[in-house]
N, C-alpha and C positions, 0 to 999 in steps of 0.2 A: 305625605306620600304613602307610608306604612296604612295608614287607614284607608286611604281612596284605593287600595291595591289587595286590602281585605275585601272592602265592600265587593269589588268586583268577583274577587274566588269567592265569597258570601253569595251572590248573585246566581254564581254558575254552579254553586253548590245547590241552590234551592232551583233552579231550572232542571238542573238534575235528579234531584229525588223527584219532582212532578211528571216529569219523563219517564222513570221508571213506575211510577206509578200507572202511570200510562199504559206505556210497554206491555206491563203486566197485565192490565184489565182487559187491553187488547184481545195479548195472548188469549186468556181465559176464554172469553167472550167468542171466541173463535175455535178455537181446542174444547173445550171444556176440560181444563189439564189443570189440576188445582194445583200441578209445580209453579207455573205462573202467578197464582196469588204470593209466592214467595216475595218477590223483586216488585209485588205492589204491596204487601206488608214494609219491608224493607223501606221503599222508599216512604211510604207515611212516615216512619220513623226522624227518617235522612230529614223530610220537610221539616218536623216540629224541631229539629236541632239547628239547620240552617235557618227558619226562622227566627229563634231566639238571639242565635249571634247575629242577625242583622240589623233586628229591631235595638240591639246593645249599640252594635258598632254605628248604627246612621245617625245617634244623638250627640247634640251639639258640633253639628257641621255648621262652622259659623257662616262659610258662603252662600247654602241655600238651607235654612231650617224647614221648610216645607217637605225635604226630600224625605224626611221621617213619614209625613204621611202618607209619601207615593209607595215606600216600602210597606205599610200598615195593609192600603190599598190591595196592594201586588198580593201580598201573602195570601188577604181576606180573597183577594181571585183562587188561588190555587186551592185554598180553602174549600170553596163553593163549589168549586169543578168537584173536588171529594165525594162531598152531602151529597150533591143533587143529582150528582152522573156515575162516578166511580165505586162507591160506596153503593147505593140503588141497583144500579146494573148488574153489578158482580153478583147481590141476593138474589137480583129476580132471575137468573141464570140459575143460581143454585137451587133456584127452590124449583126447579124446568122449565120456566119460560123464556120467552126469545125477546131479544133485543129489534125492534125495528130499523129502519135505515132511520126514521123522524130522529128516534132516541140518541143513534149513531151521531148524525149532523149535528142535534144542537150542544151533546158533547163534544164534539170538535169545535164545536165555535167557541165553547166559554174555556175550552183548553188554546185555541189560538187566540182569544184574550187575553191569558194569562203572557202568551208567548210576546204578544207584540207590548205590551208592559213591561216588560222583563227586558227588551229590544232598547224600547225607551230609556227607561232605567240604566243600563249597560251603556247607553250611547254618554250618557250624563255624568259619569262618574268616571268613564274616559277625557269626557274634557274637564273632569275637576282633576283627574290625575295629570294631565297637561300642564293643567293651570299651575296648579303647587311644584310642578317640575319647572316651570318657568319662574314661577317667585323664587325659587328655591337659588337657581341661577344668577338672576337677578339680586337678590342678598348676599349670593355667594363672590357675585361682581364688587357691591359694596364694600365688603367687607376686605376683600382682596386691595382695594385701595385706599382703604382705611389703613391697614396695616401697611401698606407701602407707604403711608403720609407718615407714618408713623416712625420707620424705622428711617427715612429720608429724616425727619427730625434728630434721630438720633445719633441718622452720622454726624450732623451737621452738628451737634452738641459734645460729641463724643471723637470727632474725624482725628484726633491722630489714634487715639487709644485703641477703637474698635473701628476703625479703617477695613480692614482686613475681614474682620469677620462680619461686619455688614455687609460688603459687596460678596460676602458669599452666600449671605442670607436672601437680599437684596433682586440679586439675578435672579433666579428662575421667578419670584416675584414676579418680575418684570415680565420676563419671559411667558411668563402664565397667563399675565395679563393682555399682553399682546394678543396670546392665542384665542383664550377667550373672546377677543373686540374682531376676532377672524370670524371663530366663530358664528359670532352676531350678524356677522354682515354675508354670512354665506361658505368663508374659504376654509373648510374642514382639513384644508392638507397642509395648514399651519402647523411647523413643528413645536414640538411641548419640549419644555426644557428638561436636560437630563440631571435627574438630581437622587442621588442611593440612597442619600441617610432615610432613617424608619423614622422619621418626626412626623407630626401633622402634617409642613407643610409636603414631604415626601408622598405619606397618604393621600392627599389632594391632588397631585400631580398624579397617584396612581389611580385615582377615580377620572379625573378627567381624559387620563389615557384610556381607560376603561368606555368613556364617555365617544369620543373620538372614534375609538372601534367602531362600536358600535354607530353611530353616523355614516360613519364610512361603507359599513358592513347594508345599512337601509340605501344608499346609495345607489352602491354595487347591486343590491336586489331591483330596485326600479329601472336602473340599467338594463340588467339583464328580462326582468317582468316585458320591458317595452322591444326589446331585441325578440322573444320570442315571439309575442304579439307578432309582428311585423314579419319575421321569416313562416309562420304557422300557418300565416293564410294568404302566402303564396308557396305554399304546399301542392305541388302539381299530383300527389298519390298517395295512401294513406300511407304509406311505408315512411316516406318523408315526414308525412304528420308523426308519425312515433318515432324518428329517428331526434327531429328537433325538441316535440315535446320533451325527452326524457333527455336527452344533452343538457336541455335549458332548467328542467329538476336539478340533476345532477350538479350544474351550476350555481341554482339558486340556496340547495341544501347540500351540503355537501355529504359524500356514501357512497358506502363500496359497491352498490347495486341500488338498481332502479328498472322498475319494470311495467308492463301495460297488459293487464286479464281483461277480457270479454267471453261474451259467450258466439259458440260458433252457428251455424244454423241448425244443427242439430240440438244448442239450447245448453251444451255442454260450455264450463269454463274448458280457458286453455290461455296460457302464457303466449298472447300475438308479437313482441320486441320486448326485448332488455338491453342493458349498459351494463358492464361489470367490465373493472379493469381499461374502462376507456373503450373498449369493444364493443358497437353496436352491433347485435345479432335479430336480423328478421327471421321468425321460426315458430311456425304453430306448434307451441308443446302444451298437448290432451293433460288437463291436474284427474287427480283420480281423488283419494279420499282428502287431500287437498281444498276439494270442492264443499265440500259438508260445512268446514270453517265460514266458506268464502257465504252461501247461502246465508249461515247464522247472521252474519255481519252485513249484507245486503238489505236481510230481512229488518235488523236495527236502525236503520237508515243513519247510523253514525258511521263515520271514520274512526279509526283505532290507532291508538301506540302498543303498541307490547313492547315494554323498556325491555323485560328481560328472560331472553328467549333459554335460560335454565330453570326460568318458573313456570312459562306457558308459552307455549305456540302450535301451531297448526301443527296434525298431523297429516305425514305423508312422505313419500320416496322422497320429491322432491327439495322440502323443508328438514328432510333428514339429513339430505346432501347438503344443502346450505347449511348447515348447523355444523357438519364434521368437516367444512369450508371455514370455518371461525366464527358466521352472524352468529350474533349474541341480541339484536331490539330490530324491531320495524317499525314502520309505518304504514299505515294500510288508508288510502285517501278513497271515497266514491266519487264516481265520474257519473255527475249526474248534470245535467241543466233543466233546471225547476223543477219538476216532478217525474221527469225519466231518466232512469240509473242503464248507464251501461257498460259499466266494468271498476276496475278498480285498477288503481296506480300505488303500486306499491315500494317504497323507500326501505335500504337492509343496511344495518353498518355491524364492524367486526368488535363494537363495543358497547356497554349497557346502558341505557337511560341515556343514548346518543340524542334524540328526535322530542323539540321541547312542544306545548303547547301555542307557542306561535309557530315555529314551523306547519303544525296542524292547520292554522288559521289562514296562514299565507296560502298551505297549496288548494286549502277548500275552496277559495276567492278566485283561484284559478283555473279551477276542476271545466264550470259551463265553457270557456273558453276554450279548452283542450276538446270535449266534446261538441263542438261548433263546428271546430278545424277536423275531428271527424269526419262528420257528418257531412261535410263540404267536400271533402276527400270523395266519400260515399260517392255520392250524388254527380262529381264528377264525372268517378270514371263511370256510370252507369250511363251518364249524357252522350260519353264515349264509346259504349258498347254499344247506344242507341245507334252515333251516327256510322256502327261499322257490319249494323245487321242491314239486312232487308226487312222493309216491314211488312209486307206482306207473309213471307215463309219464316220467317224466326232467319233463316241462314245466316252467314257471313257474306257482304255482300262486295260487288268487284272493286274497291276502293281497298279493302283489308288483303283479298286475296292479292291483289299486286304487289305490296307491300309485303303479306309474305313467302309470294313467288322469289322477290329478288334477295331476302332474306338465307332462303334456301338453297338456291343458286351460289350466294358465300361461302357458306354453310360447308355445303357437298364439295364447294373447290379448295378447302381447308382442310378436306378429311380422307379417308383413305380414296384412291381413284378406282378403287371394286367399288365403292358406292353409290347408289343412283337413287333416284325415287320418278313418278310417273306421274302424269299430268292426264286425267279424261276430261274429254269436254262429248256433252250430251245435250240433245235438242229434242223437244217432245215433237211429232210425226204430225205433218197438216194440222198444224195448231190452230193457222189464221181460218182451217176450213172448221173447225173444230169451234171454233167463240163466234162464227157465223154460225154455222148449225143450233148449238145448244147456249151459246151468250157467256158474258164476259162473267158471269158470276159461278156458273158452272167453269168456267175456263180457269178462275182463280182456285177455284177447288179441286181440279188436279194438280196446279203447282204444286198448293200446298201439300195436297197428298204426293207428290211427289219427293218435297223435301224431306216429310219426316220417313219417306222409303230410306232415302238415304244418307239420313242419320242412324238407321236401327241397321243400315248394309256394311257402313263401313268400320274401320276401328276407332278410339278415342282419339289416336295420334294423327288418324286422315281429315282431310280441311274440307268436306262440302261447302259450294259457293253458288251462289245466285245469280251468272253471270250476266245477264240481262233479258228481258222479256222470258221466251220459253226456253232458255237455253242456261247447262248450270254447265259444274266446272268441281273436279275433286281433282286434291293434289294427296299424293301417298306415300309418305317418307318412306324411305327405305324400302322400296317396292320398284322391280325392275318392269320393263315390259309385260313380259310373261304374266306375273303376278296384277299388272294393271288391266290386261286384258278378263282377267279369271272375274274381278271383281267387279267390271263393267257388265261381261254377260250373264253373273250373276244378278242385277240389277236389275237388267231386262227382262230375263225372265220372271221375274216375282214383278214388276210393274206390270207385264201382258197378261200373266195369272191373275193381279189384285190390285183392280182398275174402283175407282173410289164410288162408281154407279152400274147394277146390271144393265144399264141404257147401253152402256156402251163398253170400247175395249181403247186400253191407251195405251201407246207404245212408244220406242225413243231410239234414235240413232246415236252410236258412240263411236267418239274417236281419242286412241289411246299414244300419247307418243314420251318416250323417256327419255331423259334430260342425260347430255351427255357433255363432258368436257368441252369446253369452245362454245356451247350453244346460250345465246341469252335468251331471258324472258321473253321476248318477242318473236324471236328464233321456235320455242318451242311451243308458244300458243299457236306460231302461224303450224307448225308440223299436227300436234294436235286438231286443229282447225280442217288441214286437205285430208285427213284421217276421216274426221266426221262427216266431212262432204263425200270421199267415196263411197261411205258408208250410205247416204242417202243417196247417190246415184243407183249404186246397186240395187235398189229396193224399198230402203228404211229396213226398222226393227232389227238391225246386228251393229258387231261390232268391228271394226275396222281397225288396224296397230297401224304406225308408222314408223318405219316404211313397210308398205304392206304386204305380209307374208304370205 
């Protein structure tokens, strides 16, 4: 077991150093920063000492002797990437020449040989560690009944004398064995017998408790792995998606925090959800020097542990406050699926060298999944905002305004009764003679010059709406009459002034009417409504309140 669990940190030792070698030549090659050759000095080093203790530790594996030459092989790969790419490249950079993209490529190829060998390898000495954990078992079953034939012989030789202290020997024996033939057959929640003394066979009963845990502990993680799965992607909004994803972290590892960074459209990180204290909080918080870390680590394309956050951690306000909060280690996981990284998910605990190398492993296996439910999230509500715009003008269109007419109508009947807000509805002026005249294509081109009029007229909080064919619809929180009339004939006038062709001149009738105690949604479209119709009796191009003053 000892050896198959060398070979494997042997393994990732030597994937290691070729990584950083890598990293480094990258760097270089890119920077021209001869800091860089440092950590590809270094790892040459790391290779020739990981190699050695491999080529020691893989001889005389009695189960498969060949696997010596698949490590021989492995090395001679990482080797060859050196000579013929890492080594080369780095000169011809030094001495001013340029690396091509050709050169690029087929160093990546013979460094992604290396990798998927290395993959190989790594899978193989998982199932030799298996295996020998199994024989190990299995021997350990043996033996466990060997010495229960054993000591059954000797009560039976000895049953008055040692009566007493065989069946104290005897039992958890027994008992052990039981649980064991549970084991075998599946039923992990077989109790282990209680037994104090410090002897062997007390040590045995404390590994197989140990053993047991642990089962238990793989379990409980599939459990919960398939529980996430399954609530993640029926995730109706990405808030959900970060609310379950980092619950089902929180559960699968345990920690006093847990968190979810992306970048925002400006490109900047920022902390999108966290957990802490059982508290899920949705909250853009902007990182500041924070950020420069998060980069470093992006750029790495590794995941990180920092056991101990009084040797190194991020600087920053924020990591400052966590820190004189108690974390003491993190975890820092990338949230990538296949070759696109978009954030990180971060794990904190109030104590050192909390977060093991499986833990690492488990949430990496997890990560394309969490960025799936994402991106589905994404893609959602965008489906959503499609079906609530008009496609034509960008607006909002009358399917959303209804919804949040009646919204508002709550709203204002909840809140002080001074409060009001105002409803315009406006129709563009002999439209049908207007798309006879100059045609439907020119007709669609004053809509839309109309709508973005009245996005740049109104404020952020008012709702322009595309209420059907030429006729729209602004709703104005907190805006009485008065104030809804000011902004209608504001409207108008900059539409009659800045008509989207000197061909011609475009103009619009408004009708403004304010929502008042008692009145429903239909109530105040239809007031709105005879508003804008007397408006177009009188003439066209004004504006009309109702009731009209």
């Amino acid at each position: 077991m000892r050896q198959s669990a060398d070979l494997r940190i042997q393994l990732l030792n030597l994937e290691k150093a070729l990584v950083d070698q890598e990293t480094g030549q990258r760097g270089f090659l890119l920077s021209k920063d001869s800091q860089f050759l440092k950590p590809f000095d270094q790892g040459t080093e790391d290779y020739i000492r990981a190699s050695e203790a491999l080529l020691k530790n893989s001889e005389n594996i009695e189960e498969n002797p060949n696997i010596h030459q698949d490590i021989v092989r492995l090395i001679e790969t990482g080797q060859r990437w050196k000579v013929e790419y890492g080594d080369p490249q780095v000169r011809k950079v030094m001495a001013g020449g340029t690396i091509t993209e050709k050169e690029l490529l087929r160093g990546k190829q013979s460094f992604d040989t290396f990798r998927d060998q290395e993959a190989e390898l790594m899978k193989y000495v998982e199932v030799l560690r298996d295996d020998r954990r199994e024989d190990m078992l299995n021997r350990l079953y043996y033996l466990f009944a060997i010495i229960g034939a054993i000591f059954i012989g000797i009560q039976f030789f000895m049953l008055y004398v040692l009566q007493s202290g065989l069946t104290r020997i005897t039992r958890p024996i027994i008992e052990l064995d039981d649980a064991v033939s549970s084991y075998q057959s599946g039923h992990i929640q077989a109790k282990l017998p209680q037994y104090t003394e410090q002897n062997e066979i007390g040590r045995l009963i404390s590994k197989f408790e140990m053993m047991s845990d642990e089962m238990k502990k793989e379990r409980r993680t599939i459990k919960e792995t398939y529980r996430m799965i399954n609530m993640v992607n029926q995730a109706r909004n990405l808030e959900e998606v970060y609310r379950i994803s980092l619950e089902s972290v929180a559960a699968l590892i345990p920690c006093d925090r847990v968190s979810i960074i992306t970048q925002n459209d400006s490109r900047h990180f920022s902390i999108k959800a966290f957990i802490q204290s059982g508290m899920f909080t949705h909250k853009d918080i902007p990182l500041t020097r924070e950020a420069i870390d998060i980069y470093d680590l992006l750029r790495s394309g590794f995941s990180m542990v920092h056991a101990d956050w009084t040797t190194y951690r991020a600087e920053g306000p924020i990591t400052d406050q966590l820190y004189e909060n108690g974390i003491r280690s993190s975890m820092h996981i990338i949230l990538r699926k296949e070759t696109r990284v978009v954030g990180l998910l971060n794990l904190f605990a109030t104590t050192v060298n909390h977060f093991s190398l499986q833990d690492k492993e488990q949430l990496e296996l997890l990560s394309p999944m969490i960025v799936t439910a994402m991106d589905n999230a994404v893609e959602t509500n965008r489906i959503q905002e499609m079906a609530l715009h008009d496609a034509l003008t960008g607006l909002w269109n009358r399917r959303y305004f209804e919804v949040v007419l009646e919204k508002l109508i709550k709203q204002y009947k909840q809140e002080d009764p001074s409060t009001t807000f105002s409803l315009i509805l406006l129709d563009v002026d002999r439209f049908k003679v207007f798309n006879d005249t100059w045609g439907h294509s020119e007709g669609d081109l004053v809509l839309k010059h109309l709508a973005k009029l009245l996005e740049f007229q109104v404020r952020p909080s008012d709702i322009p709406v595309r209420y059907g064919g030429e006729e729209f619809a602004i709703l104005l929180p907190h805006t009485p009459n008065r104030g809804g009339v000011e902004v209608a004939e504001r409207i108008r006038k900059q539409l009659e002034i800045e008509s989207p062709s000197r061909k011609y001149t475009v103009t619009a009738s408004f009708g403004v009417a304010e929502w008042q105690e008692g009145l429903t949604a239909a109530e105040l479209i239809e007031a709105a409504d005879q508003a804008l119709y007397q408006a177009k009796e009188a003439g066209r191009n004004q504006v009309i309140a109702y009731p009209k003053s």
